[in-house]
N, C-alpha and C positions, 0 to 999 in steps of 0.2 A: 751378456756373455757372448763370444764371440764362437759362431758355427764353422762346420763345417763347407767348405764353398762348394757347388754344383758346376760341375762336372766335379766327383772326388777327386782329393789330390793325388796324382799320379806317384809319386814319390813314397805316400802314406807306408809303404810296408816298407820301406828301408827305413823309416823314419822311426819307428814300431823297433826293427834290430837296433837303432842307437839307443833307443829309451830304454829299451832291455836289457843292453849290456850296462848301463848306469845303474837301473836297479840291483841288479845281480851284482855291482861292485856294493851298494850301499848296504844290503842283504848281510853279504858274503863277510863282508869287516866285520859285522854282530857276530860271527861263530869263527872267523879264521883266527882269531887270538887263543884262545882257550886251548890249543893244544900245542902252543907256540911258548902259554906262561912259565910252566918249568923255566925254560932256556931263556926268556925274557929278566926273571925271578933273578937268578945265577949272573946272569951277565950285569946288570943292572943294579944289582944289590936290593930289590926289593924286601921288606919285610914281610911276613906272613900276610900281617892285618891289612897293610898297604897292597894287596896285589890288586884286589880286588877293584882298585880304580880305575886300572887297565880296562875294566869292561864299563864300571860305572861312570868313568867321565866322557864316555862316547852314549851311552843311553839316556844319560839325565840330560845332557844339550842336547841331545836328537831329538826328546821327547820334548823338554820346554819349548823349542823353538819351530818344533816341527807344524802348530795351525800358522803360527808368524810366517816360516814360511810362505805355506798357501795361500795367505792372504798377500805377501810380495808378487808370489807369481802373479796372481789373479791382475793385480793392480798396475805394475811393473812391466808386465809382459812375459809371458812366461817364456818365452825362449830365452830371451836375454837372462832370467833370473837362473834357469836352467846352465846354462853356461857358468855365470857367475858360480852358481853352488860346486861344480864340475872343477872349476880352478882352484877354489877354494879345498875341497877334498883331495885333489891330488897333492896342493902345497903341501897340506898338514899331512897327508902320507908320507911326503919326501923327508918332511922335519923329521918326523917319529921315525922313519928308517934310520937316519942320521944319529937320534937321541943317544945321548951318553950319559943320563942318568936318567933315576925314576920320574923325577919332575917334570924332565923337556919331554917326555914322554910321555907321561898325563895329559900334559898342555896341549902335545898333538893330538893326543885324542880328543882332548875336548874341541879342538878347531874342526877335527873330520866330524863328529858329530852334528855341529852347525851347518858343514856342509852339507852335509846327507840331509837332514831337516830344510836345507833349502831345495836339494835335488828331486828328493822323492814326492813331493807332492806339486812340484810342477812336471813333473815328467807325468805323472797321471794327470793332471789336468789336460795337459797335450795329448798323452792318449784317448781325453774323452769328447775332447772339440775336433781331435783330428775323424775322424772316425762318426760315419753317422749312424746313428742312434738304431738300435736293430741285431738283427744277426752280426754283421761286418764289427760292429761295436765289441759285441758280445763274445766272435771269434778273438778280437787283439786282448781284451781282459783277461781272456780266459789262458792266450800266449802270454801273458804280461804274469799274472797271477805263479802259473805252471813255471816261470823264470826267476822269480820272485822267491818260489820254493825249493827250486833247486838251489841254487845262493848259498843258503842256509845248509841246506848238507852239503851241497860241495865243500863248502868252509872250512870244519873240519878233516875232510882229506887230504885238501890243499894244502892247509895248515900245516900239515903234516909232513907230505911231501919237500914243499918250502925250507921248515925248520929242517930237517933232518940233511936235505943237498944242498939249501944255501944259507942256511942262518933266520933266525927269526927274524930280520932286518926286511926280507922279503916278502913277509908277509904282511908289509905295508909300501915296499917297492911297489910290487903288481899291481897297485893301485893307477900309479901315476899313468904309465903306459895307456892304459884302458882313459883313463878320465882325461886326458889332453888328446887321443884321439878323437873320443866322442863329442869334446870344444869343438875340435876344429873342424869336423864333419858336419857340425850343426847346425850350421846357418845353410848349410849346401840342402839339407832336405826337408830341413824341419820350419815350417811356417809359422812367423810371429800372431800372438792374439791373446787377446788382455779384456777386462771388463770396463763396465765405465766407471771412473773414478770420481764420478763428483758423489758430495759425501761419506768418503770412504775415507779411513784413515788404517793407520800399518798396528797401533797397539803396542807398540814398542816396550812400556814400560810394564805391561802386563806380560809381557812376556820376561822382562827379566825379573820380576819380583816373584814370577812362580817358580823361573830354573834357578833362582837364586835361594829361594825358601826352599825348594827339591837339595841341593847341593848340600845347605847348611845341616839338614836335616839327617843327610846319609850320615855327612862328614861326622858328627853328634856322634850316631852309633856306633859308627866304627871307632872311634875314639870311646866310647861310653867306658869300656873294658880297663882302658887306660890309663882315664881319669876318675873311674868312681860314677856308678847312676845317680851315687848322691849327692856327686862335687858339684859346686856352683857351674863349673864351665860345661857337666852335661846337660844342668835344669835351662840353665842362660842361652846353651846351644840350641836345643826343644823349643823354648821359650821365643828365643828368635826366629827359629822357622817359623812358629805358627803365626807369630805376628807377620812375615814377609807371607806366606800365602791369606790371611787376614786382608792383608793389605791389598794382594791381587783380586781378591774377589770384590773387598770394594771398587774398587780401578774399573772392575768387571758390569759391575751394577751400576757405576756410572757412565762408561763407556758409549759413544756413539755409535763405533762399529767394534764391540767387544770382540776378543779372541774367542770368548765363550760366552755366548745370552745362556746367562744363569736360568734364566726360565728353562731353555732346552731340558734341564734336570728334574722337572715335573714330571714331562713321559716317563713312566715308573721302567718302561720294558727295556728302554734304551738306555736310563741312568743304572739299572740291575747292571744291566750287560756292561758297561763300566766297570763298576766294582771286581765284578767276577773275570773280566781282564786282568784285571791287578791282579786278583790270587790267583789264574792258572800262569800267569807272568812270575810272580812270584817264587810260585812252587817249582818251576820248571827251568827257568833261564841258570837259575843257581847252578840247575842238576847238571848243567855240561861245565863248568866251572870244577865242580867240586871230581866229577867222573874225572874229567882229565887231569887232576891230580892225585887221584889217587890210583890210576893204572900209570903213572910217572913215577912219582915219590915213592909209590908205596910196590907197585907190581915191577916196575922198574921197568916200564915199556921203554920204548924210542919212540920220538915224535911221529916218526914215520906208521909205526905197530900201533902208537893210539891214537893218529888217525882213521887206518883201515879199521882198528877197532869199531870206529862210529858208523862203519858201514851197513852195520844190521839195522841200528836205529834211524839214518837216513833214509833208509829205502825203506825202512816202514811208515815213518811220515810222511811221505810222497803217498804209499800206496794206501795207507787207511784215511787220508785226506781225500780224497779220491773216495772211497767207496762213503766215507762219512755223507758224501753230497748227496749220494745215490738214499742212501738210509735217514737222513733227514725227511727225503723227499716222502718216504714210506709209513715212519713213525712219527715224526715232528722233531722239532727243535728242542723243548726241553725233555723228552728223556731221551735221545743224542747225545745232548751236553751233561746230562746227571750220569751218562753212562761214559762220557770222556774224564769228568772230575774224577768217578768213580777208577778209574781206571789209572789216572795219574796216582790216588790216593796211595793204590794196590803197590804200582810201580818204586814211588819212592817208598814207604815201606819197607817194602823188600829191600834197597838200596840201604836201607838203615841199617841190615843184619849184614852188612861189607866183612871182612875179614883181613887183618894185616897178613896172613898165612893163605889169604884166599887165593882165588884162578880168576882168568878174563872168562871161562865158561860157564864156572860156579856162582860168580858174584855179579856179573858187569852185564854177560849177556841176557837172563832171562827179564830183570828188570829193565835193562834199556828196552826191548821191543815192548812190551807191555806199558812203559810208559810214553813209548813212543806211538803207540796206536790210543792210547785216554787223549796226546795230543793233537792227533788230527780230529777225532772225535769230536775238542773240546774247540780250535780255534773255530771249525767252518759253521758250526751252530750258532757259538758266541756273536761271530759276522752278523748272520743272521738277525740277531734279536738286538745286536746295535742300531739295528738301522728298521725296528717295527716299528710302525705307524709314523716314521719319519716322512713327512713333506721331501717333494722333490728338493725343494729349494733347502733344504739343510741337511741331504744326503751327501754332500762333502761333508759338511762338518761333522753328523755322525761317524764318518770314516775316518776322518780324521782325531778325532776325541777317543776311539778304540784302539786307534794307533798309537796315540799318546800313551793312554795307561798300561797298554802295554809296554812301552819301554820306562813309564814311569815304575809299574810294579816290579818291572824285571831287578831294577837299579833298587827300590826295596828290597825287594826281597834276598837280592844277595847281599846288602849291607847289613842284612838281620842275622842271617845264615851264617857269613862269614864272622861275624860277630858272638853268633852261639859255637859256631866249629874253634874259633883262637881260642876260647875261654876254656873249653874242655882241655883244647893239645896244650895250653902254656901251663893248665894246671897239671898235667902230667907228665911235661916234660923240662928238665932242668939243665935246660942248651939248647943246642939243635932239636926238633923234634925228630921222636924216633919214628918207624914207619905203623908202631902201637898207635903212638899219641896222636899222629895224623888221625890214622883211620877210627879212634873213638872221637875223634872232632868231627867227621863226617858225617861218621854213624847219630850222631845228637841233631845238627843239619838236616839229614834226609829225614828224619823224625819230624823237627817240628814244618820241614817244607811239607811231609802228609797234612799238619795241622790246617796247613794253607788251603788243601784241595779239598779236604774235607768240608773247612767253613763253607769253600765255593759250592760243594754238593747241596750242604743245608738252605744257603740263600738261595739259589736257583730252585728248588723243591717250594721254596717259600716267596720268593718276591716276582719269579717269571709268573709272564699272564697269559691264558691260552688266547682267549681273545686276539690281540694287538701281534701275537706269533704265527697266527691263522692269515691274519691280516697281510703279513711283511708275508707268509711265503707265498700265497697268492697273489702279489704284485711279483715277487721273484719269476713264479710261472709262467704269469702273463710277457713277461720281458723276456724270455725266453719261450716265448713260441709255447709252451703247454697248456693244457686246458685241462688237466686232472689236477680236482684239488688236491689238496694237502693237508697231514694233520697239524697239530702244534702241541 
């Protein structure tokens, strides 16, 4: 792998603001939709059941192709591949601005997803050869990270702002703007470096037989309601996913340079910490989807009002994220993370008891902050124990594989959700749904997304190891200069 060169690169901290502002685009497209969908919905003729692809075909390509990715950078070059992904996300922004129906619209999300999958994980690998190893590393992560988070709340504000003064169209304009300046800045500061490529190979086909077996899989559920759980074309649909992921895994096991060494799923602490990505992916990603339809549809906000809306719960995941590190350091990792589950559990719960008569005070506020403090709670721990007793040499991939399932659970979990929520509104409503019939499809939703966080409480209580959590936060310490242990 290719270092950093002595004398440091002069340029490194301008290079650091372009990689930032790319992440922060890639971040930001995961949440600037969702309060954009009403007006997307309306314009577009989407159906109830079909909205939800709008999020789903930008997460399930971002997550299948998201190690492919890194493993292009790594081999490729990562500046070049960085670029490539850059061009690539802004096309498929301009198409999706442009789209005039539901379709060309999915389709651009699904190309910006690819691109983000190629952007984000060379832009981190740039941050970690640019940059030598120490404090100076530690300070741009910790920039990179902190930008990384804002993204995500901003998202929703912007969102907001965008739809409300210039159309939901521009909530994938602002893309381009951003990601063709950061192209064409990037050869100006940012230095090529690649690994060596002999015996390496890209995995190509393992990567589409998992986003392929992920896709069939959603598309099944969403459709399940449709067709019948017991029509041929849901069992056939099931049936088929499991053999396309079937099939990647063998792909996997025979692989020279696999996207995933199936053994890596040994380490019990690091494959938990997977799983339990899924379910707080799961339970959570749904929750801004579902939020912002029901202070639209049902509260009758404006894009603008249920943006600021999200203002409480952003700035509580910024700020309990943040003190989460601090309290990690104090208690440990697993009751941190049994106290973030525990905390989403509470959060959507309470979200379950919505009200079509309800308030944004009564119903929206006290659950968003609460469930927005289980989620800082729960990703910075989880980080954690993705990467316990992981070897240096497979701490991208751990990073990578935690990143994965969470946008794979995310794109579960709202094709389940969305799926329990149409079932309720179509069985009580005989037309349009009324702002009843939504809000008891929601209410069924936040119900079984508690189910989600709950399991995540149970397994974590049961599969996390204090051992191998003792282990990772003491390497953490070490890499940041502390010499006070830690528990786990």
């Amino acid at each position: 792998m290719s270092h950093p060169q002595s004398p440091p690169d002069p340029k490194r901290w301008i290079a650091l603001v372009l990689l930032c502002a790319a992440q922060f685009m890639v971040v930001l497209d995961a949440s600037i939709v969702n309060v954009a969908m009403p007006s997307i919905q309306t314009d577009l003729h989407f159906s109830q059941e079909n909205l939800q692809w709008v999020v789903n075909a930008y997460t399930l390509v971002f997550g299948g192709f998201l190690l492919l990715g890194g493993r292009m950078a790594d081999l490729l070059g990562r500046r070049r591949v960085f670029i490539i992904g850059l061009g690539l996300f802004s096309l498929a922004s301009l198409l999706g601005g442009f789209a005039t129906t539901d379709d060309q619209l999915v389709a651009a999300r699904a190309i910006q997803g690819l691109g983000a999958a190629i952007i984000s994980p060379a832009a981190l690998s740039i941050v970690t050869t640019t940059f030598a190893e120490g404090s100076e590393r530690n300070k741009a992560l910790g920039i990179w990270g902190a930008i990384a988070g804002l993204g995500g709340a901003a998202g929703v504000l912007l969102g907001g702002m965008l739809t409300e003064w210039a159309g939901w169209e521009w909530v994938l304009f602002v893309n381009v703007p951003i990601g063709l300046a950061a192209a064409v800045l990037t050869p100006r500061f940012v230095q090529e470096s690649r690994m060596d490529r002999r015996g390496q190979n890209f995995d190509v086909l393992g990567a589409l037989t998992i986003t392929a077996g992920l896709v069939l899989l959603v598309y099944t559920l969403v459709k399940a309601e449709e067709f019948g759980w017991g029509s041929g074309r849901t069992i056939g649909g099931l049936a088929g996913a499991a053999a396309l992921i079937g099939v990647f895994l063998l792909i996997e096991s025979r692989s020279r340079s696999p996207l995933v060494p199936l053994g890596f799923f040994r380490q019990r602490t690091p494959a938990s910490a997977n799983v339990l990505s899924v379910l707080i992916a799961a339970s959570l990603f749904s929750m801004f989807f579902f939020v912002s339809l029901y202070l639209q549809r049902v509260l009758e906000f404006s894009a603008l009002e249920a943006g600021l809306a999200y203002l409480p719960l952003a700035g509580t995941i910024v700020v309990s994220a943040g003190i989460a590190s601090q309290v990690v350091e104090k208690v440990g990792v697993k009751p941190a993370l049994v106290f973030g589950l525990s905390a989403i559990a509470v959060g959507l719960f309470w979200f379950s008891r919505v009200d079509a008569d309800g308030s944004y005070a009564a119903d929206v506020l006290g659950p968003s902050i609460v469930a927005a403090i289980g989620l800082g709670f729960s990703f910075v721990p989880v980080t954690i124990a993705a990467v316990a007793g992981v070897s240096d040499d497979e701490a991208g991939l751990a990073s990578g594989l935690v990143n994965t399932s969470q946008q794979v659970g995310g794109a579960l979990g709202l094709a389940v959700l969305a799926t329990i929520a149409n079932s309720t509104t179509n069985g009580l409503a005989n037309g349009p749904a009324s702002p009843v019939a939504l809000t008891e499809g929601f209410q069924d939703a936040f119900l079984v997304g508690t189910g989600f966080a709950l399991a995540g409480v149970v397994l974590a209580l049961v599969l996390l190891r204090h051992r191998e959590l003792r282990e990772a936060q003491r390497q953490l310490a070490a890499r940041e200069g502390g010499a006070v242990p830690v528990q786990a």
